[in-house]
VEXDREN-2710 file (C-alpha; in Angstrom, 1 decimal):
% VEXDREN-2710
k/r/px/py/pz
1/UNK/0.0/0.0/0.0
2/UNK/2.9/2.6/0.7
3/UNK/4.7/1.7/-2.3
4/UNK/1.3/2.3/-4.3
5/UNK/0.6/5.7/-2.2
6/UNK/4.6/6.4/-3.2
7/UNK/3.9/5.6/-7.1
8/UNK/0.9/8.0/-7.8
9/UNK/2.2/11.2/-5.4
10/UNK/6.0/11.2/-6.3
11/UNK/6.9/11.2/-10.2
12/UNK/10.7/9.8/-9.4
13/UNK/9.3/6.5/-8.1
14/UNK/7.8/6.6/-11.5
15/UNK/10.7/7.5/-13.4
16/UNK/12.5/4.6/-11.7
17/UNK/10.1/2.0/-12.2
18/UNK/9.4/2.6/-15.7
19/UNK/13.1/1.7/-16.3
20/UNK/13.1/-1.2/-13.9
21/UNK/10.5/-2.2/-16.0
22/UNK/12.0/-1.8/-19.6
23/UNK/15.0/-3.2/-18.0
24/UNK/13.4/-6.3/-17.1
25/UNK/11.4/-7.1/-20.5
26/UNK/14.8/-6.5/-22.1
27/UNK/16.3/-9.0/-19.7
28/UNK/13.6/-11.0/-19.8
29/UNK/13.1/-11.3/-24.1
30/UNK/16.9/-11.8/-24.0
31/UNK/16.5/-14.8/-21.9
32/UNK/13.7/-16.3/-23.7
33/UNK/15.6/-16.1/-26.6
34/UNK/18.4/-17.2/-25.3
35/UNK/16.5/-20.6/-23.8
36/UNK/15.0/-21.3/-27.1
37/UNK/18.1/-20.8/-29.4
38/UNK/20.9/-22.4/-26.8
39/UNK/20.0/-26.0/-27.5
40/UNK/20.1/-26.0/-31.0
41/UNK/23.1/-23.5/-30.8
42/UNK/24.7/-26.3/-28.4
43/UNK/23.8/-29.1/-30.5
44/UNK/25.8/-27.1/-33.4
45/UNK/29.0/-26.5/-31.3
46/UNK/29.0/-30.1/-29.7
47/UNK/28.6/-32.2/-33.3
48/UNK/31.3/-29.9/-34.4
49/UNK/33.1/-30.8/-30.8
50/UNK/32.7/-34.7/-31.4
51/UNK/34.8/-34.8/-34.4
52/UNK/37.5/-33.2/-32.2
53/UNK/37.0/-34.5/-28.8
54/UNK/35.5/-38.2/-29.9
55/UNK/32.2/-39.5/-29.3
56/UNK/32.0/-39.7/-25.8
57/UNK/28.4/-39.8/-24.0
58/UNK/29.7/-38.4/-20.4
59/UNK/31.7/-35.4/-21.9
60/UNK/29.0/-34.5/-24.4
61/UNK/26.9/-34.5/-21.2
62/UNK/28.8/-32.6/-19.5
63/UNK/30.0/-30.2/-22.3
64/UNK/26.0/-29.4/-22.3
65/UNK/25.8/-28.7/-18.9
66/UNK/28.6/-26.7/-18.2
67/UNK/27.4/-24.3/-21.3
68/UNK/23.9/-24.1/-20.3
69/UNK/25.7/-22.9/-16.5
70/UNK/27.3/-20.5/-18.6
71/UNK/24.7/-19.2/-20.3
72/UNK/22.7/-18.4/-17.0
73/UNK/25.1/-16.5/-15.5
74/UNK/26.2/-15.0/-18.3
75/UNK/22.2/-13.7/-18.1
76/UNK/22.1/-13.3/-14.2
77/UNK/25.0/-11.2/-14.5
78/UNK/23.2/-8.9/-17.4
79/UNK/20.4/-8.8/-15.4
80/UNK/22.1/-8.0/-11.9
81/UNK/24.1/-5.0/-14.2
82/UNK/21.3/-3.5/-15.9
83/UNK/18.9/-3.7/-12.9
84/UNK/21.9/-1.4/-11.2
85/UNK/22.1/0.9/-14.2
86/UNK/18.6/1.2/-14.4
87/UNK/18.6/2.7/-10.4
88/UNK/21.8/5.1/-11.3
89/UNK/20.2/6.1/-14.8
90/UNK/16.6/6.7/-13.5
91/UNK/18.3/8.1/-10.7
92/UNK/19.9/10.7/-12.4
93/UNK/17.1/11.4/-14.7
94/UNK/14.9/11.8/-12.0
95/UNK/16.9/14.6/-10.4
96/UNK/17.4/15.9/-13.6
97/UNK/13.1/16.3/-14.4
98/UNK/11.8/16.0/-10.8
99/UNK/14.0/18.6/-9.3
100/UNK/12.5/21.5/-11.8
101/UNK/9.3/20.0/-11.6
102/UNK/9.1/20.3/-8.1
103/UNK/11.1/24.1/-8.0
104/UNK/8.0/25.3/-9.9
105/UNK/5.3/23.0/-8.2
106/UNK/7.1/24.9/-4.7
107/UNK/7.2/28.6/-6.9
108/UNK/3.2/28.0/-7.6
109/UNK/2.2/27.0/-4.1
110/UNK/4.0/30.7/-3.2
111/UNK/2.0/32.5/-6.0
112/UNK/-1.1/31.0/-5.0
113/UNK/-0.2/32.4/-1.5
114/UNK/0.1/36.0/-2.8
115/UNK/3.8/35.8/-3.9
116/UNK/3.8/37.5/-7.4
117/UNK/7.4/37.9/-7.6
118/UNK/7.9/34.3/-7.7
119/UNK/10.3/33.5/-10.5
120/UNK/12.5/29.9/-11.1
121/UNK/15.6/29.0/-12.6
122/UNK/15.9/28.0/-16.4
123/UNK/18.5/25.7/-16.3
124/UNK/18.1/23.5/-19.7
125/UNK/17.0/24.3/-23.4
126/UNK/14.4/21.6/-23.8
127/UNK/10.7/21.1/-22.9
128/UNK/11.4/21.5/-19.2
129/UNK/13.2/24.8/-19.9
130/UNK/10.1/26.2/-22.5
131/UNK/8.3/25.0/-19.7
132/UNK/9.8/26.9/-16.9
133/UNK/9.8/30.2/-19.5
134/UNK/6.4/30.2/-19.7
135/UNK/5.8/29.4/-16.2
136/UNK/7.7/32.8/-15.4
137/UNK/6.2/34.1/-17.7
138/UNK/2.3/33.8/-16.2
139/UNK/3.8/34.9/-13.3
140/UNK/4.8/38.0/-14.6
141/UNK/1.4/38.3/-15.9
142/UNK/-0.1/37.5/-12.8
143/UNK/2.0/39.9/-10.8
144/UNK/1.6/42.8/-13.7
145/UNK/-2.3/42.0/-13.0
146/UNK/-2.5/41.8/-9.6
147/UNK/-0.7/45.8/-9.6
148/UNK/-3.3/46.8/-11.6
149/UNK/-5.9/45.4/-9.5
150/UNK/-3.9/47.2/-7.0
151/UNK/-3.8/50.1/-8.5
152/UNK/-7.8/49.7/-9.6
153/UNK/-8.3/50.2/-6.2
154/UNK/-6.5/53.4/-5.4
155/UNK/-7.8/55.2/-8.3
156/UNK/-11.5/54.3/-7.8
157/UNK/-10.8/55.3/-4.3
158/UNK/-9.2/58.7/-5.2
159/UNK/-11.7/59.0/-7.6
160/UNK/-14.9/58.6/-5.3
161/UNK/-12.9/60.4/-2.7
162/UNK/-12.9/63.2/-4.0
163/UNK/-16.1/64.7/-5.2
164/UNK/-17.7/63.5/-2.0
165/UNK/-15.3/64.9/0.3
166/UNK/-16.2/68.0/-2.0
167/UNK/-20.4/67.1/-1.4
168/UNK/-19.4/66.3/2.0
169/UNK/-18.0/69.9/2.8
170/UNK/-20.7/71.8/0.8
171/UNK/-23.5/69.6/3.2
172/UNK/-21.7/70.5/6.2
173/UNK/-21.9/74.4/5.0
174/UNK/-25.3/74.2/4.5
175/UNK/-25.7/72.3/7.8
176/UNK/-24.2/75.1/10.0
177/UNK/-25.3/78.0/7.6
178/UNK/-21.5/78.8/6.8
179/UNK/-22.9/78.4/2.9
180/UNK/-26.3/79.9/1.6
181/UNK/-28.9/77.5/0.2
182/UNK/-28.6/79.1/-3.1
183/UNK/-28.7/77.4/-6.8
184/UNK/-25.0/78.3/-7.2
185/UNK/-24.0/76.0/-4.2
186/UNK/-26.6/72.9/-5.2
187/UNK/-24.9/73.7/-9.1
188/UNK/-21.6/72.8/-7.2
189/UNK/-23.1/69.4/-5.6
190/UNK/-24.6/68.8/-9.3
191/UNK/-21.4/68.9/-10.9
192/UNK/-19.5/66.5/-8.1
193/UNK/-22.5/64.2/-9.1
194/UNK/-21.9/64.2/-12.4
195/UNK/-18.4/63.5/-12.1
196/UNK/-19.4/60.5/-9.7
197/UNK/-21.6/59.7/-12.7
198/UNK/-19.2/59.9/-15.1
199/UNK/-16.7/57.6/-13.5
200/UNK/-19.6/54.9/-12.7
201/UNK/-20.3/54.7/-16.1
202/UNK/-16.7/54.6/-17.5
203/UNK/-16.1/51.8/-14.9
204/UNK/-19.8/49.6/-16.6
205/UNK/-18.2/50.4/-20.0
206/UNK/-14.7/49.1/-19.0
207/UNK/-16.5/46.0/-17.5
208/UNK/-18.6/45.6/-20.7
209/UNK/-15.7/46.2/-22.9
210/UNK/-13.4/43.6/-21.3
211/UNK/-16.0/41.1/-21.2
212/UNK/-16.1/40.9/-24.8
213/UNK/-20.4/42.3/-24.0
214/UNK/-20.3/45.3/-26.5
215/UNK/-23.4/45.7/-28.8
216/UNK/-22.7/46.8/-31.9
217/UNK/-25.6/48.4/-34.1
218/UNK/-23.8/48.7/-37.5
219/UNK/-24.7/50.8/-40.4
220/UNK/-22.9/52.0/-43.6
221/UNK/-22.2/55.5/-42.6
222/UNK/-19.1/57.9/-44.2
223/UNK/-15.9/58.0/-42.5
224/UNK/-15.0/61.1/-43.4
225/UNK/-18.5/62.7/-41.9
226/UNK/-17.7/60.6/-38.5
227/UNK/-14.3/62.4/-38.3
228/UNK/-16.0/65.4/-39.6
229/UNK/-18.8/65.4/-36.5
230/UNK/-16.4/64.2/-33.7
231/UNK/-14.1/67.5/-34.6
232/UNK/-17.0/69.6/-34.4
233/UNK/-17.9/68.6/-31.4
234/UNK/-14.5/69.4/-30.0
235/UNK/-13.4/72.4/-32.1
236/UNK/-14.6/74.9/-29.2
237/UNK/-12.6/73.2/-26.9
238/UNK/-9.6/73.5/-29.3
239/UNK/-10.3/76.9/-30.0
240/UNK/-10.6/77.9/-26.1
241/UNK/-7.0/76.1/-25.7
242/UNK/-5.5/77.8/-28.9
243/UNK/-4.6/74.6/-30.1
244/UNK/-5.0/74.4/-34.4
245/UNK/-7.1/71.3/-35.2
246/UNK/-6.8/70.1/-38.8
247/UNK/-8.5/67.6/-40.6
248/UNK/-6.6/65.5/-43.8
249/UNK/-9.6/63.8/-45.7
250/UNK/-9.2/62.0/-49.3
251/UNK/-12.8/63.1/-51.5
252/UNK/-13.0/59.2/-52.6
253/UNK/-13.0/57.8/-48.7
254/UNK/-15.2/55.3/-49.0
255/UNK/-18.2/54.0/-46.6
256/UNK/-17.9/51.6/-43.4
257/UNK/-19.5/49.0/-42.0
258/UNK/-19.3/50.6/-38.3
259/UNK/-21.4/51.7/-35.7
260/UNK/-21.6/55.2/-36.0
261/UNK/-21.9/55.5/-32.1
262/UNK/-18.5/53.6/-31.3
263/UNK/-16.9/54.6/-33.8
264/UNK/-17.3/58.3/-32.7
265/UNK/-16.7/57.3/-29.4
266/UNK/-13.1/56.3/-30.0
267/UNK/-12.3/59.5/-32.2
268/UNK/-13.7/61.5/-29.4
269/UNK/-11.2/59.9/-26.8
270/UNK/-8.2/59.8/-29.0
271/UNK/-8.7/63.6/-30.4
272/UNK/-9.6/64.4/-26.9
273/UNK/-6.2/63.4/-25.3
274/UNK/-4.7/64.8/-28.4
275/UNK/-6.1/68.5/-27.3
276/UNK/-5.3/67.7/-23.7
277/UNK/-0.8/66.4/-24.0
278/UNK/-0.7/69.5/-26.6
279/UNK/0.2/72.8/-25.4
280/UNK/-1.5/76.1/-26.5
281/UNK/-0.2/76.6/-29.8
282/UNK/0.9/73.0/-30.8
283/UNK/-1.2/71.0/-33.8
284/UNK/-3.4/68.1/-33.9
285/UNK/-4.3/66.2/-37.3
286/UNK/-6.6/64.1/-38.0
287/UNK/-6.1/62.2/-40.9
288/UNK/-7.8/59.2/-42.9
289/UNK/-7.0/56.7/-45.9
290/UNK/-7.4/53.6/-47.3
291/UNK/-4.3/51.4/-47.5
292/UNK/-5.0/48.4/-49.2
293/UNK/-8.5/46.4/-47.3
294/UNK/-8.7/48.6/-44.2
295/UNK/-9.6/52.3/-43.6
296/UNK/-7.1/53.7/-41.6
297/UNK/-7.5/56.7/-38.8
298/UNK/-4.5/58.7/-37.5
299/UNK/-4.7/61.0/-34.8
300/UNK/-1.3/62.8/-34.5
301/UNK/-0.6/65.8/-32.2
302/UNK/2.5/68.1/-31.3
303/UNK/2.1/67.3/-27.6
304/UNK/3.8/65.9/-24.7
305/UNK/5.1/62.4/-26.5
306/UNK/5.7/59.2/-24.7
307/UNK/8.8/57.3/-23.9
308/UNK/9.5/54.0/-25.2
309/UNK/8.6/51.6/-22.4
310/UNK/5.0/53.6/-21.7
311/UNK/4.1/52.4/-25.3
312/UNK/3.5/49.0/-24.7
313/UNK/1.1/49.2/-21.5
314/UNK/-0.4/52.7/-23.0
315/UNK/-3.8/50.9/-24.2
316/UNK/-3.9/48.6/-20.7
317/UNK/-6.4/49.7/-18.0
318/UNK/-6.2/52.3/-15.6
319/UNK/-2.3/52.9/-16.9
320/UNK/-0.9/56.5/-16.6
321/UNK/2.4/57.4/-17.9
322/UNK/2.9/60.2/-15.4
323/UNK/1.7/58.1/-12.0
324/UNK/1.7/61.6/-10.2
325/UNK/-1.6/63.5/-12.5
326/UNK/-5.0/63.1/-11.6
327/UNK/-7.9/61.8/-13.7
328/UNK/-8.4/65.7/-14.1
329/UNK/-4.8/66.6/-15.6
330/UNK/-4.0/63.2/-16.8
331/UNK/-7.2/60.7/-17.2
332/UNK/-6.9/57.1/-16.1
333/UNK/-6.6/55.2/-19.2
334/UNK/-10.4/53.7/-19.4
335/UNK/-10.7/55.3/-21.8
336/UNK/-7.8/53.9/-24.4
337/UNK/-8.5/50.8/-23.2
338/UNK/-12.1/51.3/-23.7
339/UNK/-11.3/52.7/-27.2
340/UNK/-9.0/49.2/-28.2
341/UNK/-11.6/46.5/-27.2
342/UNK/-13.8/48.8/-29.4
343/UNK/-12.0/48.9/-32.6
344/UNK/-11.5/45.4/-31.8
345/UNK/-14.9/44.4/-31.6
346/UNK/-15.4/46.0/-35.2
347/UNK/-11.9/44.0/-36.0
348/UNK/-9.7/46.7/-36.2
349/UNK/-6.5/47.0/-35.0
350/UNK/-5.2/50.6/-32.6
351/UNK/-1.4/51.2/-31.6
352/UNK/0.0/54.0/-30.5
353/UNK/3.7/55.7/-31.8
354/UNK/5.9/58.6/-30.4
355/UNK/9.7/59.2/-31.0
356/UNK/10.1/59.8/-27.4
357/UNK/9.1/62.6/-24.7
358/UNK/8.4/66.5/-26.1
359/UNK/8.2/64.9/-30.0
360/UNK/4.6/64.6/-29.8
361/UNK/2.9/61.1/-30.3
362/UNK/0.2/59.2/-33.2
363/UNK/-2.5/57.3/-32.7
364/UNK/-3.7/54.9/-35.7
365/UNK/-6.8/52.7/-35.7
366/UNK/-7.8/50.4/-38.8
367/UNK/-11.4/49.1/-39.8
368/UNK/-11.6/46.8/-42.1
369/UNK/-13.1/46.9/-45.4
370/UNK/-13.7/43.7/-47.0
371/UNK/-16.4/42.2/-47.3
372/UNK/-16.4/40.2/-44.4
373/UNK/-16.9/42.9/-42.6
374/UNK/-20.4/43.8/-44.4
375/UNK/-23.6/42.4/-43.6
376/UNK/-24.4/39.1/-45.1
END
């Protein structure tokens, strides 16, 4: 019963009788064929002995005897050998699988008890070694997760905090009479609401988005007009910022199978941070053209830029290049991340580009325009 318990729970008992095994039907085919194929093999050598020796019953007898000893201990030796290499060989190999195999099985336990930062040792090329990459790997993953969910917290925390601290001191005015009960101070409570609005309804988007739960009404609608209507409904902001807005749009931009809605929605948020990392002054284009099967959109400003290792994360959730701006000054990244699982539900593709910081920075987002992208 141990040895059973020992054979399902530890994979070098496994190792070592797998082996044992293979060693044994080797040893045990050998001696087969060695019992069927000795006697006429011995008859062989003794006719040819008889013509040497003479033809003599007792040393035929014994001649047979004495070979067929040497034959089985010839074999019990083999066997005795290889039973011994198989324990040093499975030995060795188990060390050589078991020990990594257990490093990561201990590294998992730790990550399972909260220990992101977790890594083992790649100490061979072959499977166990692609498997120990990827095994650091996923905990990189996790632990890059678990910071964000980390950092989720703080900034819906100084999010809420703040407009209710603000509704907070306004009620307490009112309360003691330090603030008159006029429609400017309930105006100030109605904006901190909205705000709390605002940020509960980013957070249901962000939840939608991820979950893969966006409806999409499409329509064929014109590109240019959707880039034409999203800068209208920006150009005062612009013009209150003195920053010079200019659309690039080719006459023959053709129609897309989009929903108008989204589509907008992601122009808004991209022109929008555009205006908001340029300073009064600077430029923002907005350009649009068809390169080969896919409309493409670029949104390139004269802004603030982004260094090399913020491009990668730029489009995850909740990720701010500067950590130290507020959603006010610097947003929170919902909404990039809202804007890349929608131009990935209408199977586009969105990336970002800068040359580094002060050189400005382009966003590009592609729908396609084959037809498997119209309505059947």
């Amino acid at each position: 019963m141990r040895l059973l318990t020992l054979l399902r729970r530890r994979l070098g008992w496994k190792l070592f009788l797998a082996h044992l095994v293979i060693v044994l039907i080797g040893v045990t085919v050998l001696a087969t064929t060695a019992e069927y194929h000795a006697p006429s093999a011995l008859a062989k050598h003794i006719a040819q002995m008889r013509a040497i020796l003479g033809d003599d019953p007792a040393l035929v007898a014994d001649l047979h005897d004495n070979f067929l000893a040497a034959v089985h201990e010839v074999l019990l030796f083999a066997a005795g050998a290889a039973i011994v290499a198989a324990v040093i060989v499975s030995t060795f190999t188990a060390r050589r699988i078991v020990a990594p195999v257990r490093a990561m099985m201990e590294a998992s336990q730790r990550i399972a008890a909260g220990d992101y930062r977790e890594r083992v040792r790649v100490t061979s090329e072959d499977e166990l070694g692609t498997l120990a990459q990827a095994f650091n790997r996923m905990a990189e993953t996790l632990e890059r997760t678990e910071q964000r969910r980390l950092e989720l917290i703080g900034n819906v925390a100084h999010e809420l905090r703040t407009p209710l601290s603000s509704i907070k001191s306004i009620m307490e005015g009112l309360i003691d009479g330090v603030l008159p009960p006029e429609p400017a101070t309930f105006l100030d409570v109605q904006r901190e609401v909205a705000r709390l609005q605002r940020l509960v309804q980013d957070l249901e988007e962000l939840s939608r988005a991820e979950a893969g739960q966006i409806a999409l009404h499409r329509q064929y609608v014109s590109l240019a007009d959707l880039i034409r209507s999203a800068a209208a409904r920006l150009e005062p902001q612009f013009e209150d910022k003195s920053v010079n807005l200019h659309l690039v749009l080719p006459e023959d931009l053709p129609k897309v199978w989009v929903d108008p809605s989204r589509v907008t929605q992601v122009l808004l948020n991209l022109m929008g941070n555009a205006l908001q990392y340029t300073s009064p002054g600077g430029t923002v284009w907005v350009r649009a053209r068809v390169q080969e099967d896919e409309a493409v959109v670029e949104v390139q400003d004269t802004g603030i830029g982004i260094s090399p290792e913020h491009l990668p994360h730029i489009f995850e959730r909740f990720y701010r290049v500067d950590k130290s701006r507020s959603r006010a000054g610097g947003g929170s990244g919902i909404g990039l991340t809202i804007a890349k699982h929608l131009v990935k539900a209408h199977d586009g593709r969105i990336w970002a580009e800068s040359l580094g910081p002060g050189q400005g920075s382009t966003f590009t987002f592609t729908i396609p325009l084959s037809s498997s992208s119209n309505p059947a």
